[in-house]
C-alpha positions, 0 to 999 in steps of 0.5 A, spaced: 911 819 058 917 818 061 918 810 065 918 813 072 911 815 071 908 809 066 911 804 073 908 810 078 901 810 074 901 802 073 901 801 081 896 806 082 891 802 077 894 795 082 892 800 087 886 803 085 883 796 082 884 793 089 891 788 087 893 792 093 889 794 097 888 799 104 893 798 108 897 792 105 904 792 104 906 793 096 913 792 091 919 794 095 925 798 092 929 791 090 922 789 087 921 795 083 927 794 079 927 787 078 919 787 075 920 794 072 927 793 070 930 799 072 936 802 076 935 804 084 934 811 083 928 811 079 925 805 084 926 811 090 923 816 086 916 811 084 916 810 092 917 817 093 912 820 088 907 815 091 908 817 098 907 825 095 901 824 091 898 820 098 897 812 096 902 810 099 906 811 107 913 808 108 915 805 115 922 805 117 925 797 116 918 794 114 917 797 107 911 801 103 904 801 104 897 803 101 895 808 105 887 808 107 885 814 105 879 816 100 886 818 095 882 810 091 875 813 091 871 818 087 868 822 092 865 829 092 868 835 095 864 841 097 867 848 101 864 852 104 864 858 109 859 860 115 859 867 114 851 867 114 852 865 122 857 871 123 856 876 118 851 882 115 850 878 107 850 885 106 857 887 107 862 885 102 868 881 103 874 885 102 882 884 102 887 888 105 894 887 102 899 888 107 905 887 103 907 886 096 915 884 094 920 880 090 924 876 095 928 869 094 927 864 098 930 857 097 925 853 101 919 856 097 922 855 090 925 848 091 920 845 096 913 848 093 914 851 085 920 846 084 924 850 081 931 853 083 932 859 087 929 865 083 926 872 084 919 871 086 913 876 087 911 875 095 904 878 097 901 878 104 894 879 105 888 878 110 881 878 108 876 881 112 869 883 113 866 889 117 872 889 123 873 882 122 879 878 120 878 871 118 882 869 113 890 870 111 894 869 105 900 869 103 902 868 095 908 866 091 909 867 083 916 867 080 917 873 077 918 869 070 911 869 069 910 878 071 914 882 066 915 888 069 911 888 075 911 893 079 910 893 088 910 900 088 901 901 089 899 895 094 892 896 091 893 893 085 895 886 089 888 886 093 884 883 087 891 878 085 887 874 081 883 878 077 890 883 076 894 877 073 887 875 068 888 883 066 894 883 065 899 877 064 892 874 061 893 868 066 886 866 070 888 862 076 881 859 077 880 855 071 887 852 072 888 845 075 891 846 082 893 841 088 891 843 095 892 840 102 888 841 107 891 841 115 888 844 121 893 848 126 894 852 133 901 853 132 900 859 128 906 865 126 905 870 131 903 876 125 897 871 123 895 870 131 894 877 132 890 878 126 885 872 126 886 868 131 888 873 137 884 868 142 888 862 140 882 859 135 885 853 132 885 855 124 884 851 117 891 851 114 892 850 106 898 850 101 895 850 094 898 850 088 897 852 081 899 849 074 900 852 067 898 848 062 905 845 060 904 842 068 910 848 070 908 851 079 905 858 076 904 859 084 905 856 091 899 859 097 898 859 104 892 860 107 890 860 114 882 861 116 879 861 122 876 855 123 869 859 125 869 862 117 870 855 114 866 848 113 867 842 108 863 837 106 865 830 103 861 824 100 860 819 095 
């Protein structure tokens, strides 16, 4: 374990043990290097990497705190959706894949897989059932991981997850991923019109998966109508 993270997880456990507690003030980055012995650049990242991770919130000119969020607390997370209220239970949930495409985008690559700017396959889809839209995806996977993978039929990019399971023997949902959750109106126009074409306010996600050495397989965007979707949270 490199020293950056043994310091990060020593104050997460001071955080999580209550030495430093919610919404109180921790190490500054002139503390970090006289405790931890270390130079100004792994201090900033040790603070940086605890805002990412959601301990800790940073003021300008006052210092760092601990956030007071459920991030210290073992809790229970159920999702769920309300297609009962809405849908036949018969008819079955499909996916239309509206494009299928290797692209580079700096953003995606450095902000969300944290690689350098590479090749990477793009699939949109909007899921549906009956006539209704309720939810749109959008993934990116470095091409790295799909030797020799072709666009050219969309349906194979329908099912995305079972074809990556058949083919390349990666299966995305027994791997450990990180997802946040947001709730938007400020919608792109081509996902407005698809599922949310009165406005509805939606749920937006940005998931990420990871391989076992820890590298981003993948980075998703997920917007669903908030009428399709519900959470459940306890202790």
């Amino acid at each position: 374990m490199k020293k950056y993270e043994k310091i990060i997880n020593n104050i997460i456990l001071k955080i999580e043990s209550g030495i430093f507690k919610e919404g109180e003030q921790i190490y500054t980055e002139k503390e970090i290097k006289d405790i931890y012995n270390v130079s100004s650049t792994t201090a900033v990242r040790v603070l940086n990497d605890l805002v990412s991770s959601g301990y800790i919130y940073r003021v300008q000119g006052r210092g760092s705190f601990v956030c007071k969020t459920l991030v210290n607390k073992k809790i229970y997370f159920t999702e769920n959706n309300n297609f009962k209220y809405y849908f036949n239970p018969k008819n079955i949930e499909k996916s239309k894949v509206l494009s299928a495409e290797i692209i580079v985008d700096e953003e995606i690559c450095t902000k969300f897989l944290k690689i350098k700017p590479q090749k990477l396959l793009k699939v949109n889809r909007v899921k549906y059932i009956d006539t209704i839209n309720w939810a749109y995806q959008v993934n990116y996977i470095p091409i790295k991981y799909l030797p020799n993978i072709d666009t050219e039929n969309l349906e194979d990019f329908s099912e995305l997850a079972t074809m990556i399971r058949n083919k390349y023997r990666i299966d995305i949902h027994k791997e450990k991923f990180k997802k946040t959750i947001s709730v938007t109106v400020g919608l792109p126009k081509e996902v407005k019109d698809l599922i949310a074409p009165y406005n509805e306010p939606c749920f937006e996600f940005d998931r990420q998966t990871f391989l076992p050495n820890g590298k981003i397989f993948e980075y998703v965007k997920i917007y669903i109508n908030y009428k399709y979707y519900k959470i459940e949270i306890h202790d």
